[in-house]
Residue frames relative to the residue before (quaternion, step in Angstrom):
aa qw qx qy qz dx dy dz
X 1.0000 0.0000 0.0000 0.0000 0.00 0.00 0.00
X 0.6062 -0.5107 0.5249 0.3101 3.50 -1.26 1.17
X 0.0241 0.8327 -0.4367 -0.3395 3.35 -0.99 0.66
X 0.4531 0.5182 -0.6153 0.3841 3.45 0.61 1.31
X 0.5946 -0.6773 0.3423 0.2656 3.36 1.30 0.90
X 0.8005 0.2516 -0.1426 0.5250 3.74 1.14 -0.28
X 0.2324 -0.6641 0.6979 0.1335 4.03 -0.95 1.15
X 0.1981 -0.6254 0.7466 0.1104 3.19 -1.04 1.20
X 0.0230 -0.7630 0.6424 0.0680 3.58 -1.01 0.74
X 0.7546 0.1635 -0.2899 0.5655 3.27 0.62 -0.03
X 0.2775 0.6327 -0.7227 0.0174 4.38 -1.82 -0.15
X 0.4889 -0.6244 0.6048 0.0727 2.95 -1.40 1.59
X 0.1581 0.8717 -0.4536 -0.0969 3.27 -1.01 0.46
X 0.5963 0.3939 -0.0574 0.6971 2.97 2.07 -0.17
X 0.7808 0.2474 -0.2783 0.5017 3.75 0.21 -0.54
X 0.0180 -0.7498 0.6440 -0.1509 3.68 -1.63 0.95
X 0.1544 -0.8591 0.4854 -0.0506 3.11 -0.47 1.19
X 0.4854 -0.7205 0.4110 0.2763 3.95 -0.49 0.40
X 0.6947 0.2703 -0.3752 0.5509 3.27 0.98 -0.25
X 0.7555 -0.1143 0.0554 0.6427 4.07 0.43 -0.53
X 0.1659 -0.7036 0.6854 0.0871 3.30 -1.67 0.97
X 0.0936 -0.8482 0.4919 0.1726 3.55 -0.69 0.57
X 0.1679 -0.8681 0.4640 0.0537 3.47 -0.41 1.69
X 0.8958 0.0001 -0.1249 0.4265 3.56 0.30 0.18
X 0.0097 -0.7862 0.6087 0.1061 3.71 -0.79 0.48
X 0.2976 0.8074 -0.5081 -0.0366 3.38 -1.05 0.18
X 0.4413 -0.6319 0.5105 0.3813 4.09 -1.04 -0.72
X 0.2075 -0.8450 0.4911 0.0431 3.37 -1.17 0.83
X 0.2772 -0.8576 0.4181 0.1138 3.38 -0.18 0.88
X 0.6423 -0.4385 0.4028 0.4827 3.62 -1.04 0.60
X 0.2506 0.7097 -0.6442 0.1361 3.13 -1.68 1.58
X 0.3160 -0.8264 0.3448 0.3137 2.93 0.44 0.92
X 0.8189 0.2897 -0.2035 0.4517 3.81 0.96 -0.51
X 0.2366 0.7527 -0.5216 0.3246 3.38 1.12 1.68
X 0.3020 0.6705 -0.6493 0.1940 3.49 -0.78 0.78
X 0.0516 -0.6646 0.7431 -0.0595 3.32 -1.88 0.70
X 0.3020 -0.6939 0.6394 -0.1358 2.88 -1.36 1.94
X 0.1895 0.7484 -0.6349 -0.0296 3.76 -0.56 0.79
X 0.6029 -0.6775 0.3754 0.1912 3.56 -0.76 0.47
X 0.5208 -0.3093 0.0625 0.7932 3.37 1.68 -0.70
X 0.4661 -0.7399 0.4599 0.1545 3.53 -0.85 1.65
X 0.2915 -0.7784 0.5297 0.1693 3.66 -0.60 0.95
X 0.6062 0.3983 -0.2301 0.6488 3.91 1.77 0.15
X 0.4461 -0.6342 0.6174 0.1329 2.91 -1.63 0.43
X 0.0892 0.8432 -0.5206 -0.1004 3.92 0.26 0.98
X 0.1427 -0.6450 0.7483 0.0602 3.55 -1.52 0.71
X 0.1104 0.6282 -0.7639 0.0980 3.41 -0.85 1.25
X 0.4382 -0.5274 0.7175 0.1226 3.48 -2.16 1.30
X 0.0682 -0.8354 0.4739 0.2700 3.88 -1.03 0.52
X 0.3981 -0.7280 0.4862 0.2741 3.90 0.48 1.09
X 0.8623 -0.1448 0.1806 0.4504 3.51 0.35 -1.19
X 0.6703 0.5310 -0.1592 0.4934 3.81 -0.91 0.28
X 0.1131 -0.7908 0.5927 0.1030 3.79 -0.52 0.18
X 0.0294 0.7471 -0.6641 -0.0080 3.36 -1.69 0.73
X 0.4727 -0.7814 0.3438 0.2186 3.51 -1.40 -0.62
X 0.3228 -0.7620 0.5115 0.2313 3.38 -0.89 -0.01
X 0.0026 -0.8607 0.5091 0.0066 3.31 -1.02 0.50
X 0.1816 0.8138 -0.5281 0.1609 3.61 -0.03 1.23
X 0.6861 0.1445 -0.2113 0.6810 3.74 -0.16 1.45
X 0.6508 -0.3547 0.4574 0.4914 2.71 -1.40 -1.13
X 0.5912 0.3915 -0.5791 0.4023 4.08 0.42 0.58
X 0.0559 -0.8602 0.5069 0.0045 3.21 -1.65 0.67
X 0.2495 -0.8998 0.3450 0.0951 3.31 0.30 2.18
X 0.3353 -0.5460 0.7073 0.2986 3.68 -1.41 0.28
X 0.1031 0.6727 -0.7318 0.0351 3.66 -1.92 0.56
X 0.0517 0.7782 -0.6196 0.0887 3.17 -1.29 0.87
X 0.9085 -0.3198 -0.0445 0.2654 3.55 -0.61 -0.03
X 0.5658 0.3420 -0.3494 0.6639 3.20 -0.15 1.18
X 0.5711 0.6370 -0.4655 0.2267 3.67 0.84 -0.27
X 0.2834 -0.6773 0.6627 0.1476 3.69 -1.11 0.13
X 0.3001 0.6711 -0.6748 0.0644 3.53 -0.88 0.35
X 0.0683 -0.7723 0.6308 -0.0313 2.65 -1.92 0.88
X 0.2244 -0.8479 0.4802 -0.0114 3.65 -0.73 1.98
X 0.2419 -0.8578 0.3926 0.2272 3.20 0.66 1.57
X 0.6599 -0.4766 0.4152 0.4062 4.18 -0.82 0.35
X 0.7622 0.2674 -0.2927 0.5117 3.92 -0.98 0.73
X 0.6728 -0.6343 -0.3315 -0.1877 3.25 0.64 0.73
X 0.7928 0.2489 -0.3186 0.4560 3.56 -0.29 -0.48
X 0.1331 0.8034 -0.5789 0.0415 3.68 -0.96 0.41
X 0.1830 -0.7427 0.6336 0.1162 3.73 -1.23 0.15
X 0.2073 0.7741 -0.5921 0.0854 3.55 -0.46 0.46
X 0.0124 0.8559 -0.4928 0.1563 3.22 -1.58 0.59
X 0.5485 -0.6643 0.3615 0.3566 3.77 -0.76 0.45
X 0.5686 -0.4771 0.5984 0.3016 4.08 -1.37 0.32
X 0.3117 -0.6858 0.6023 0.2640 3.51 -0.21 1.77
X 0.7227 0.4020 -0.2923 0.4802 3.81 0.47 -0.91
X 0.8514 0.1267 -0.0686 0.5043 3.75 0.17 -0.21
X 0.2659 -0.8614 0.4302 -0.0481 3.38 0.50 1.13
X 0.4119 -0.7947 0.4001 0.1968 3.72 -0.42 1.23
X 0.0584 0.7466 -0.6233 -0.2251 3.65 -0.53 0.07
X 0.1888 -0.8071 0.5549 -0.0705 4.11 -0.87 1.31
X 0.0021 -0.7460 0.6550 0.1198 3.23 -1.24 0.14
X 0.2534 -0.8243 0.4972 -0.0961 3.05 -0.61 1.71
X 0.1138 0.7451 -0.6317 -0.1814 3.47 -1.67 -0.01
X 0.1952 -0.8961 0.3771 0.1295 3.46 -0.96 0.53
X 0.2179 0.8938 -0.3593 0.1567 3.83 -0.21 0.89
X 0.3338 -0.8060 0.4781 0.1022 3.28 -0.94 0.39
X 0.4994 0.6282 -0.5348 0.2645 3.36 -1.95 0.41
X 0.5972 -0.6271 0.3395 0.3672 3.21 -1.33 0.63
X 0.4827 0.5200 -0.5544 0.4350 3.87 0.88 0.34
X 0.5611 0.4575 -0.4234 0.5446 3.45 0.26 -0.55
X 0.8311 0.1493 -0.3502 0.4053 3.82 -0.40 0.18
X 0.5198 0.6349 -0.4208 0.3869 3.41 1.32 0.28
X 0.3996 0.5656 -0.2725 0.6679 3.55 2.06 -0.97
X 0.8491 0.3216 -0.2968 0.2958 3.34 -0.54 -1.32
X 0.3901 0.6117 -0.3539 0.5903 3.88 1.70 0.00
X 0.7312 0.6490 -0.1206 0.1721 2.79 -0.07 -1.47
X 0.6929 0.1917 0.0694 0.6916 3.30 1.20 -1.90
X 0.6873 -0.4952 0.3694 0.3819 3.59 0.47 0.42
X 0.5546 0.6619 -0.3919 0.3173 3.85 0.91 -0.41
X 0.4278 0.7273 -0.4937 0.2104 3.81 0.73 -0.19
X 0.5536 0.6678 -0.4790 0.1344 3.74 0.36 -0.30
X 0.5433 -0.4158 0.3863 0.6186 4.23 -0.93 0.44
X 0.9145 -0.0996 -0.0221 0.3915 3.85 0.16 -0.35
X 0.1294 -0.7492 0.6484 0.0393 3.57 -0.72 1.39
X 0.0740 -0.6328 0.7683 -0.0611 3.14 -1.50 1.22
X 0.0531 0.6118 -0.7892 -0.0006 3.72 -1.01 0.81
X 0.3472 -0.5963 0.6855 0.2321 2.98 -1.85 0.03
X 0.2772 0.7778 -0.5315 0.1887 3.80 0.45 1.25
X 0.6253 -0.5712 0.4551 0.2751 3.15 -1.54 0.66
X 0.0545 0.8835 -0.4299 0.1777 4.28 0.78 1.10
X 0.6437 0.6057 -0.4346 0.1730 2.94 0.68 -1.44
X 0.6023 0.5373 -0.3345 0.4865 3.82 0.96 -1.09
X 0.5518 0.6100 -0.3836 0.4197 4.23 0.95 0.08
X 0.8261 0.3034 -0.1459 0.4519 2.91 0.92 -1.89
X 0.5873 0.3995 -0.5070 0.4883 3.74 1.15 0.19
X 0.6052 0.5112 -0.4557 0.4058 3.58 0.34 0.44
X 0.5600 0.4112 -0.4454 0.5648 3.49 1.24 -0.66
X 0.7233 0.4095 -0.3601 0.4237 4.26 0.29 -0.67
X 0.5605 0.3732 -0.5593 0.4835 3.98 1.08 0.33
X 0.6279 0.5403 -0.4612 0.3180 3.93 0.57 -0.46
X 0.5827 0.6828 -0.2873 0.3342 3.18 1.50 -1.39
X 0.6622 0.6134 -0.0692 0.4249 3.31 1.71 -1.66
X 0.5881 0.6594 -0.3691 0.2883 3.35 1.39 -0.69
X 0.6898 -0.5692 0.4066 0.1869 3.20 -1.48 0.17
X 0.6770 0.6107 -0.2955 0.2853 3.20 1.59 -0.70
X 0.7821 -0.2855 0.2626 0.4878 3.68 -1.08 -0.38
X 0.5600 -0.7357 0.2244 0.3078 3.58 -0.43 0.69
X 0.4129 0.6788 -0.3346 0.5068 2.78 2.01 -0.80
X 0.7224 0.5649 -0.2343 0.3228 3.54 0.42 -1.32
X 0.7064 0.3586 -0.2483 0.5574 2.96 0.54 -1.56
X 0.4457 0.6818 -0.4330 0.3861 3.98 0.70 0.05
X 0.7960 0.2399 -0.1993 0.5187 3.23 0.43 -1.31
X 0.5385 0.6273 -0.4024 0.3932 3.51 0.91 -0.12
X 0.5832 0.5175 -0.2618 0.5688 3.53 1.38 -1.14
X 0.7266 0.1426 -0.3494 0.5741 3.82 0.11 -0.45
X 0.5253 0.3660 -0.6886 0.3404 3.83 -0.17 0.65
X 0.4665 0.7099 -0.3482 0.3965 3.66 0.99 -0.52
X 0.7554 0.3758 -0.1904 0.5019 3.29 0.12 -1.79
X 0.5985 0.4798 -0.4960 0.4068 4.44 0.88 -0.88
X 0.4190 0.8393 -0.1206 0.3248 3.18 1.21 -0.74
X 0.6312 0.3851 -0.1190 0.6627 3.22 0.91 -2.33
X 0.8536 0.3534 -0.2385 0.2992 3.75 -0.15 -1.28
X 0.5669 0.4102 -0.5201 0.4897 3.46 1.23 0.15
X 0.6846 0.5496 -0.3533 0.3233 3.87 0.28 0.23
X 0.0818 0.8664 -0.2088 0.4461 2.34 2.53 -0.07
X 0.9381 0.2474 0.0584 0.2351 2.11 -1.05 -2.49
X 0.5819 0.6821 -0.1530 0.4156 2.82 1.62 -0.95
X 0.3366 0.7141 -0.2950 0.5383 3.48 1.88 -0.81
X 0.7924 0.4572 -0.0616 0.3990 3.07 -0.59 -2.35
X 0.5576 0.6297 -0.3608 0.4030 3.73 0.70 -0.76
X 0.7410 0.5373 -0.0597 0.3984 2.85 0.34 -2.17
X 0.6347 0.5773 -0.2414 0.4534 3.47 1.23 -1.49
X 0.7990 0.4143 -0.1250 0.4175 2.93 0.21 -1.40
X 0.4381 0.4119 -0.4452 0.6635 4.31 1.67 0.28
X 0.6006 0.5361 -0.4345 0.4038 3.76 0.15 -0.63
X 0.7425 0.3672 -0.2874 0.4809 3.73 0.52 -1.61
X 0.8329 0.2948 -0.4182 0.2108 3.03 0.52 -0.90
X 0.5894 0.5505 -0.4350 0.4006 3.76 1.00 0.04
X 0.5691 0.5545 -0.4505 0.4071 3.52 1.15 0.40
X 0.6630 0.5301 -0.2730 0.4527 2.98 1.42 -0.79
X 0.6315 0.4265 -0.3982 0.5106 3.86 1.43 -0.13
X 0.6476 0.4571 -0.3912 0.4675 3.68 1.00 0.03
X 0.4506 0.7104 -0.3066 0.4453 2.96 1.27 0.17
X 0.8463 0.2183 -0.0456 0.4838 3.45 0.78 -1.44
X 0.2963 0.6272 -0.4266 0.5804 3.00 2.45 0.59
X 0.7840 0.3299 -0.2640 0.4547 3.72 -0.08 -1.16
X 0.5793 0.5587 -0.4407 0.3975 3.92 1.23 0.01
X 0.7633 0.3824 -0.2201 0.4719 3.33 1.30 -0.92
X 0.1274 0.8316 -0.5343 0.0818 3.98 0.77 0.54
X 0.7388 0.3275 -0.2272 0.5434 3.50 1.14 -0.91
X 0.6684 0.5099 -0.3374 0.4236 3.42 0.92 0.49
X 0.4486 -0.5757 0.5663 0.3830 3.37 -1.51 0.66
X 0.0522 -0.8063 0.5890 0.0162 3.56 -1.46 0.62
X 0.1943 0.8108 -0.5294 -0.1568 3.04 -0.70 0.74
X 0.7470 -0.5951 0.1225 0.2698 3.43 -1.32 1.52
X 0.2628 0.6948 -0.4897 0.4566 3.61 1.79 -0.67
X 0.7012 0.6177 -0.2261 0.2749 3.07 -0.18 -2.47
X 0.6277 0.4879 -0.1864 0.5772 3.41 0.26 -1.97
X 0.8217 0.2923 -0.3862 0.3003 3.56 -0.99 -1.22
X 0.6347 0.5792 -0.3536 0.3697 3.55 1.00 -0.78
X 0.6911 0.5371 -0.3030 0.3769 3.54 0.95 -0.65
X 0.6561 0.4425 -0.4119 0.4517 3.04 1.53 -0.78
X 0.4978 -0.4382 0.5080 0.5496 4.01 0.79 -1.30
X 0.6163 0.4358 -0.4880 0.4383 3.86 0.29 0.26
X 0.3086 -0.7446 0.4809 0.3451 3.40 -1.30 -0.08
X 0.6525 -0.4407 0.0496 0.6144 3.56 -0.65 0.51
X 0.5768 0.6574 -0.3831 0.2971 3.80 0.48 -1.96
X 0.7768 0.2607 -0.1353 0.5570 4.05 0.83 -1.12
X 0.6105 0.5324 -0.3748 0.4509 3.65 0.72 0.05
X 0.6778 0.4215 -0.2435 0.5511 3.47 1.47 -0.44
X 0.6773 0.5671 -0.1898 0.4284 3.23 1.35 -0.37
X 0.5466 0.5193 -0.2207 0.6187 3.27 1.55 -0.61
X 0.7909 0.0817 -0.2876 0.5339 3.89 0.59 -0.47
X 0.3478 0.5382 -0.6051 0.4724 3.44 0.19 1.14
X 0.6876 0.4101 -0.3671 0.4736 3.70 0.53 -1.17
X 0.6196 0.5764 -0.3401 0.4101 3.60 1.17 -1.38
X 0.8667 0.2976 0.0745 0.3933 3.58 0.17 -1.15
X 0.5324 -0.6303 0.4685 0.3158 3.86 0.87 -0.78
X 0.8513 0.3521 0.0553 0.3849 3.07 0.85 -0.64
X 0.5246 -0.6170 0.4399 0.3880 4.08 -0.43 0.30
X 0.3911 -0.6490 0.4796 0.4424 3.47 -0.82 0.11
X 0.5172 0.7057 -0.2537 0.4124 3.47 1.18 -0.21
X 0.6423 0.3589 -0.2127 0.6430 3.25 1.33 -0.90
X 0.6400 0.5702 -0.3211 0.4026 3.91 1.20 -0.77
X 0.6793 0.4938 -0.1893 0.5088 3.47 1.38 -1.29
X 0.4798 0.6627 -0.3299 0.4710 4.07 1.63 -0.07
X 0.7302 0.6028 -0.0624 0.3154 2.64 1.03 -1.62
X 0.7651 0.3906 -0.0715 0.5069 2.81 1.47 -1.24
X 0.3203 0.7637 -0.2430 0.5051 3.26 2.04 0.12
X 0.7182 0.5159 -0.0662 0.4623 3.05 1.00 -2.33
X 0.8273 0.2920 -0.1629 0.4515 3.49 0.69 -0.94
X 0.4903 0.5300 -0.4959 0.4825 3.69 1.19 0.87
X 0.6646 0.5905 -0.2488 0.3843 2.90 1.52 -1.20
X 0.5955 0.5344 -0.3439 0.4915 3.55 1.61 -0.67
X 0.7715 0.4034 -0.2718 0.4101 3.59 0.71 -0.45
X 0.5933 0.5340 -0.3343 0.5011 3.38 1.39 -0.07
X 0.4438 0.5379 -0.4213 0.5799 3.83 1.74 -0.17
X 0.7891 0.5456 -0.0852 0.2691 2.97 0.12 -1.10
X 0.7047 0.1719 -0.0387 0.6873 3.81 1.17 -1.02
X 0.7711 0.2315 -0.3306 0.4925 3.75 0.33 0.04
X 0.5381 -0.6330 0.5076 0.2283 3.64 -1.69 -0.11
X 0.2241 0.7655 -0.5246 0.2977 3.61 1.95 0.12
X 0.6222 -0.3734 0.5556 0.4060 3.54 -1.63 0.89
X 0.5682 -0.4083 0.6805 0.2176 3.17 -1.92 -0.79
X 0.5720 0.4694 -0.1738 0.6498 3.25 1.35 -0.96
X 0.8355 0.2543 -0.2090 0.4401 3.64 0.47 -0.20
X 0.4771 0.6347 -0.3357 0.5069 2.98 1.27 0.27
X 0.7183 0.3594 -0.1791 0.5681 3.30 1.13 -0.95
X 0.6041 0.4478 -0.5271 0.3957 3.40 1.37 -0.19
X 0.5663 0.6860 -0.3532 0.2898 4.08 0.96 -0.93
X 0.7789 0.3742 -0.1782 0.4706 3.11 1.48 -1.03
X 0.6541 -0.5447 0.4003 0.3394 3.83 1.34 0.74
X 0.2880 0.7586 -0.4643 0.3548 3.95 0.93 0.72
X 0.5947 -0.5566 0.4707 0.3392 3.14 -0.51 0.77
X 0.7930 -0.0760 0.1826 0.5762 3.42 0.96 -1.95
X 0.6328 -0.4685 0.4271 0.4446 3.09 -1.16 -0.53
X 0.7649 0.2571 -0.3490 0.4765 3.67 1.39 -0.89
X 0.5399 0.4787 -0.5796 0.3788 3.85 0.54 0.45
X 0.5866 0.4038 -0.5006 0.4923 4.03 0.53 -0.15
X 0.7729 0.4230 -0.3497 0.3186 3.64 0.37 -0.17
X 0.4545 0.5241 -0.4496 0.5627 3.49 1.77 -0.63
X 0.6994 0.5907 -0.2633 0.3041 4.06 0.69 -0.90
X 0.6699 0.5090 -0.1783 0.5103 3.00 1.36 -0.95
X 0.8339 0.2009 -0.2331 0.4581 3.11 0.60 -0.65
X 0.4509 0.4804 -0.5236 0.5401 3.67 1.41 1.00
X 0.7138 0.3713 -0.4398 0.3990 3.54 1.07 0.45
X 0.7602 0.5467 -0.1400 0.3220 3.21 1.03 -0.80
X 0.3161 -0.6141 0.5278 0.4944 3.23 1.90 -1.09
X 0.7880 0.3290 -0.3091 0.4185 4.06 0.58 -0.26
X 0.4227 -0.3652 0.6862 0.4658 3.40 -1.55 -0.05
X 0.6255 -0.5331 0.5193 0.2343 3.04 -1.70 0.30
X 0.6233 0.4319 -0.3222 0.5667 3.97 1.32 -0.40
X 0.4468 0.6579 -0.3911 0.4632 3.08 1.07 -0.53
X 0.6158 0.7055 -0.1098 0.3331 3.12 0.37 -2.09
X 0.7514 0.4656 0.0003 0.4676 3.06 0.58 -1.56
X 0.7250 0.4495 -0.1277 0.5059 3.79 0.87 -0.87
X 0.7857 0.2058 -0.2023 0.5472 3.33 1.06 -0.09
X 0.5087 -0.8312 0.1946 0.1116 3.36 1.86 1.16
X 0.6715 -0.6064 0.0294 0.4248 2.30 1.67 1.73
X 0.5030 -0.7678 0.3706 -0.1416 3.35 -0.15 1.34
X 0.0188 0.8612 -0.4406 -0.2525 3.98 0.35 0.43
């Protein structure tokens, strides 16, 4: 380990560009007493964490990140950030500036005083620090570096996309597995969450395979198998606990799901 704990691989000292200038790139290593405090940040910093966890601090909120994290502390301003005295971060970073860099960070949705994604980058930002590293003409290796970086932030966005279909179809399987003993209808559901039905059914299909309708049966079907089975509830009440219409549509269901009538079911103590 470096013992100033940090490989600068990349510092600008001569080239500058009007739309984005890129002034430093490098890798930090585990120190436990690394931190940096700018007041309003004249750079834009993007650091990848590899390993280890640290923090951010802008206002009064103050985030934890660790591996796999992304964050980005867009230029203007204030921020604190820093390594886990007890678990020290190890990052690879670049820093730079200009009005492209908030036209991107507009653009794809990244503008906030502090973006953190968990996204899979790290293979981006060591490519943007071998272009940085090249040999060629500065001009060149310039225009190469911001194809790079359009690059870094569409994988980004792409991240945040993805994330944000994940949460939100966890969050409808969520209020799917909340409502097992309840009748539901999906109107109902999508409204509570904010989605409407057409994109609320669509989002946990991509998430999961499946409708929440067919997911929220399912899960209907397989209380309903263990309540045959381990308790002494009617049939008729069985289908009432679980929000059936009736007694015969949970049984035309059941036993279009199972292969049994439900007495059936029962008598041969549940079947796999």
């Amino acid at each position: 380990m470096p013992l100033t704990h940090e490989d600068i691989r990349f510092m600008n000292t001569q080239y500058r560009d009007d739309a984005v200038t890129f002034l430093l790139a490098g890798v930090t290593y585990p120190s436990p007493g690394y931190t940096i405090a700018r007041a309003c940040s004249e750079c834009c910093v993007m650091e990848y964490i590899r390993s280890g966890r640290g923090y951010i601090v802008e206002g009064d909120h103050r985030y934890a990140v660790g591996p796999g994290d992304f964050y980005m502390l867009p230029q203007g301003y204030p921020h604190t950030y820093g390594a886990d005295p007890r678990e020290p971060y190890e990052k690879i970073w670049v820093n730079a500036c200009g009005p492209l860099l908030a036209y991107l960070q507009k653009a794809y949705g990244l503008d906030r005083p502090v973006e953190i994604l968990h996204a899979p980058v790290e293979r981006r930002m060591e490519h943007l620090h071998r272009v940085l590293q090249s040999d060629q003409p500065a001009g060149r290796r310039h225009e190469w570096a911001v194809l790079a970086l359009h690059a870094l932030f569409l994988e980004l966005s792409r991240s945040r996309r993805a994330y944000r279909t994940t949460s939100a179809a966890e969050a409808i399987r969520q209020a799917l597995d909340e409502r097992l003993y309840q009748r539901v209808r999906l109107d109902d559901l999508a409204a509570s969450l904010y989605l409407s039905r057409t994109h609320m059914i669509r989002l946990f299909r991509q998430a999961y395979q499946i409708t929440p309708y067919q997911y929220l049966l399912k899960g209907k079907l397989h209380l309903a198998r263990s309540l045959l089975v381990d308790t002494r509830l009617s049939i008729r009440e069985i289908s009432s606990q679980l929000a059936f219409t009736d007694e015969s549509y949970f049984s035309k269901v059941f036993k279009s799901e199972t292969g049994y009538a439900p007495a059936e079911y029962r008598r041969l103590g549940g079947p796999v």
